[in-house]
N, C-alpha and C positions, 0 to 999 in steps of 0.2 A: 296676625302674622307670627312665625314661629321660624326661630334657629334652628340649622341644621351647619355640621360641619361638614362640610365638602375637602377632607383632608389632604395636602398633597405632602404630607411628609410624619411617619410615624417611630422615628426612632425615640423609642422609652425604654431604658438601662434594664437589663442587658443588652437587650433587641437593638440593632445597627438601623434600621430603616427599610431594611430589602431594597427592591425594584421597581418597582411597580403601582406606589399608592395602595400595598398590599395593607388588608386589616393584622395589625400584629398578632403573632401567636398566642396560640393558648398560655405560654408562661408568664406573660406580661398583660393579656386583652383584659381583665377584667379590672387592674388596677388603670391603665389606662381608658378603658372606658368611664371609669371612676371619676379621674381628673378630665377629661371632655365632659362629663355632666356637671363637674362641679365650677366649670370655667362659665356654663350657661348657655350649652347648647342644649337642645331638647332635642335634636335628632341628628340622622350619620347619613352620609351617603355611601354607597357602597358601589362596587365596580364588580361588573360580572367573571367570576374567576379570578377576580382577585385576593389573594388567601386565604379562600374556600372552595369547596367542591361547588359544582355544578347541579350534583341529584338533589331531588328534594328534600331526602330527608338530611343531607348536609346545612342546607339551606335555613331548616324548620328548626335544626338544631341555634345556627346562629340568630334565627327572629328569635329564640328567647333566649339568649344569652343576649342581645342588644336590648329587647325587651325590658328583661329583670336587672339590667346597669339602667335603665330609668333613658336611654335614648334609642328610640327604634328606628329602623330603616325610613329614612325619609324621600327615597328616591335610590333608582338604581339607573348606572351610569352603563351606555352600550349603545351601539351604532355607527354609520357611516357613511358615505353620497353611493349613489346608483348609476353614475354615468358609463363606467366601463365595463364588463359581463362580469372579467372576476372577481373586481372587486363590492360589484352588485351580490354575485354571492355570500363572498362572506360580512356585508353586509347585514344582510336581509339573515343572517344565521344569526350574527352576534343582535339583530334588533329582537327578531324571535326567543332568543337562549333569557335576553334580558326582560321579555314580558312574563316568560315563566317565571325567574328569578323576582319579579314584580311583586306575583299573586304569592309565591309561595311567602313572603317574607312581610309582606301585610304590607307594602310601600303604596302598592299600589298603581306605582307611579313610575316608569322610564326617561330620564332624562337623555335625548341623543342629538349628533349633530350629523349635517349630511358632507362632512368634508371629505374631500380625495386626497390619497397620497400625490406629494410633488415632486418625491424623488430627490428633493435637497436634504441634506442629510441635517441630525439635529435642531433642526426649527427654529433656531431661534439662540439669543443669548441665555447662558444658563441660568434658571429664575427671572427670565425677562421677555421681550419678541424685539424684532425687528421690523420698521414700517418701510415698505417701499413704495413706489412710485404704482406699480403692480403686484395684483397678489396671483399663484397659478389658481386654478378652480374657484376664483371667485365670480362673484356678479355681474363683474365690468365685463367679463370676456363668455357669460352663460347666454346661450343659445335660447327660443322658448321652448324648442325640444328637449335641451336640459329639464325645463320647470313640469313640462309634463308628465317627462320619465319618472322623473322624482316624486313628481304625486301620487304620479300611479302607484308607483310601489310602498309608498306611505298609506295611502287608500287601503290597501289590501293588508299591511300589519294592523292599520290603526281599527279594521274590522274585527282580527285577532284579537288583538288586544281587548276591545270594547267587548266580547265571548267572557272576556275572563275577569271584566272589572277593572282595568288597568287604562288609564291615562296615557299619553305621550304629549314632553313637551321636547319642542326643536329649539336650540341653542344656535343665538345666534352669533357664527363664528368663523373665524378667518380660514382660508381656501376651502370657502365653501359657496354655495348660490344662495345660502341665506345668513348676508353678510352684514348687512346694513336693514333698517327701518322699513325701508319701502320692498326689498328682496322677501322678508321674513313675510312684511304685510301679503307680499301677493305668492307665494308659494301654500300659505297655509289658507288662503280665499279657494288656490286650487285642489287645498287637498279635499276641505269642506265638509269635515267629519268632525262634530262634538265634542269626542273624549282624546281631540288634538289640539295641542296650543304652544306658547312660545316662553324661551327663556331669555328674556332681554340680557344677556351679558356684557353690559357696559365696558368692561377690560380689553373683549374680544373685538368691538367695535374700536377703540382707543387706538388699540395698538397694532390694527391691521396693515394701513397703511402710514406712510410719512404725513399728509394731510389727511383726517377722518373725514369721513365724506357727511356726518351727522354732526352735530354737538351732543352731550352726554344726555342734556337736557330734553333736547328735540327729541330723540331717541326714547327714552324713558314715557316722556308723557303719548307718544304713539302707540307704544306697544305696551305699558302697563294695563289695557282694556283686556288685551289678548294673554296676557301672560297666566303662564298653569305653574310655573317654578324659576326661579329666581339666584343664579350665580352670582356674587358680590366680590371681585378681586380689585386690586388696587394699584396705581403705576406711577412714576414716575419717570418723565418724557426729556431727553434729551435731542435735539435737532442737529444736523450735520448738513447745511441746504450741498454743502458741496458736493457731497455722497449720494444726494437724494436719498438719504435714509433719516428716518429716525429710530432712535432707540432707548429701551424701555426696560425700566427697574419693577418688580415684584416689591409691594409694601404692606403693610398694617392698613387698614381701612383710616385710621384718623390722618393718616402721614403723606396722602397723594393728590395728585390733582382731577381726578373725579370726585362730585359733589353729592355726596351720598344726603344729606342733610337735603337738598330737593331732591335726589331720587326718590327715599323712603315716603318723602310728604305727597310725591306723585303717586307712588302705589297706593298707600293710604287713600288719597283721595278717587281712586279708581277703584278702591272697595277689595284690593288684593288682600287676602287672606290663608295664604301659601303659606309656602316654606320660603326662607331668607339664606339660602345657603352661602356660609362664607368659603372662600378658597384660601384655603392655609398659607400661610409662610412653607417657603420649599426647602429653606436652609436653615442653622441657629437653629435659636430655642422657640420652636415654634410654638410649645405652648405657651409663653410668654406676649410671644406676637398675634398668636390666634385670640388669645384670654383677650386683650385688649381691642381686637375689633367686635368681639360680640358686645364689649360694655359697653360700645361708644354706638355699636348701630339699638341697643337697646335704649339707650338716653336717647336718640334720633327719633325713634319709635315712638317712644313717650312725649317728647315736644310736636309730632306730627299731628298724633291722638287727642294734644290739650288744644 
């Protein structure tokens, strides 16, 4: 098993942080890639279009600039649900944009989710989510016409894809149809293509709704057979039964109430051999808070191992 950073926040002096999860500029990227290698990640995710070009040779350019900082593209981020035409389209562009971005950059690999816009604005607490009673576009309320749609059009990238060497894994994730354990398990039964599999994201499951419809644990030991790639974010759960909401804090891997210490021993014993991508701190000094959950899922690693 192997770190990768999955960063959600890149402000390194001068650099403000942009918008976006964008990789920082040339003035700053190399000493910043510097400190992400020496904190003990061994590889980066990257987001398609995000502060970089799109051609290939922009692309080729930054596989060895990520290369020769000693962390390479461990995955590229890009995708989105197929239930409604337009936004099937730009879908199905941004899964495409991101399998070329795949090969060119040696990742290999596409990490996507198949969620739908709900039209709520902001999503959520900032640095956190909100659990309600209902999520829009998720499981509870998907059609079996939803799952098939969805496959179909999976089927037909993950053919794409498989042309060019590239992987896809589906994250599983809030207002989407692959939301929960048993959703992820029978969406990718129908896709039923090889070089397609699953990214268990324990966070996404936690804080979808006000009761999670899994345990961390249930969840983990189902789908760690299935999983191609690996999101590791962390929460802390506040309940308001009066609201029927709960609500949810962004933390450090050592600091929350998911039990990574049996996630990692379930991967482990399921033979995973991925990428362990952590998801940044979004606020503060997040190389301080990032530095601290790769040590702690590396000590994790190591007790799993012994």
């Amino acid at each position: 098993m192997k770190f990768a950073y999955a960063f959600r926040r890149t402000a390194f002096y001068p650099y403000d942080g942009g918008t976006g999860w964008e990789v920082p500029p040339q003035e700053v990227r190399g000493r910043y890639l510097k400190k992400v290698r020496d904190l003990g990640f061994e590889g980066i995710e990257i987001g398609l279009g995000q502060g970089v070009g799109t051609d290939e040779a922009s692309i080729r350019e930054l596989r060895a600039e990520l290369d020769g900082a000693g962390v390479p593209c461990a995955a590229v981020r890009g995708g989105g649900g197929f239930l409604r035409p337009q936004v099937a389209a730009r879908s199905r562009a941004a899964v495409t944009g991101a399998i070329h971005m795949a090969e060119w950059i040696g990742a290999n690999l596409v990490n996507m989710t198949v969620t739908m816009p709900t039209g709520q604005p902001g999503g959520g607490l900032p640095g956190g989510g909100v659990g309600m009673r209902t999520s829009l576009g998720g499981s509870k309320t998907a059609s079996g016409a939803d799952y098939e749609t969805t496959a179909r059009e999976l089927r037909s990238l993950a053919d794409l894809a498989a042309e060019r060497g590239v992987d896809i894994s589906i994250e599983m994730h809030q207002h989407s149809i692959a939301d929960n354990p048993w959703s992820c398990l029978h969406l990718l039964e129908l896709i039923d293509r090889p070089n397609v599999g699953l990214n268990p994201d324990l966070g996404n499951l936690y804080w979808h709704y006000e009761e999670p419809e899994a345990t961390n644990e249930a969840a983990i030991v189902a789908l760690a057979p299935k999983t191609r790639y690996w999101h590791c974010k962390q929460l802390m759960r506040v309940q308001i039964p009066e609201q029927e909401r709960a609500y949810y804090q962004l933390v450090p891997l050592p600091d929350g109430e998911i039990d990574y210490r049996f996630a990692i021993a379930a991967m482990v014993d399921a033979g995973y051999d991925g990428w362990l991508a952590i998801e940044g701190c979004r606020y503060g000094d997040q190389i301080r808070g990032d530095g601290r959950s790769v040590a702690y899922c590396r000590e994790l690693l190591a007790e799993a191992r012994s």
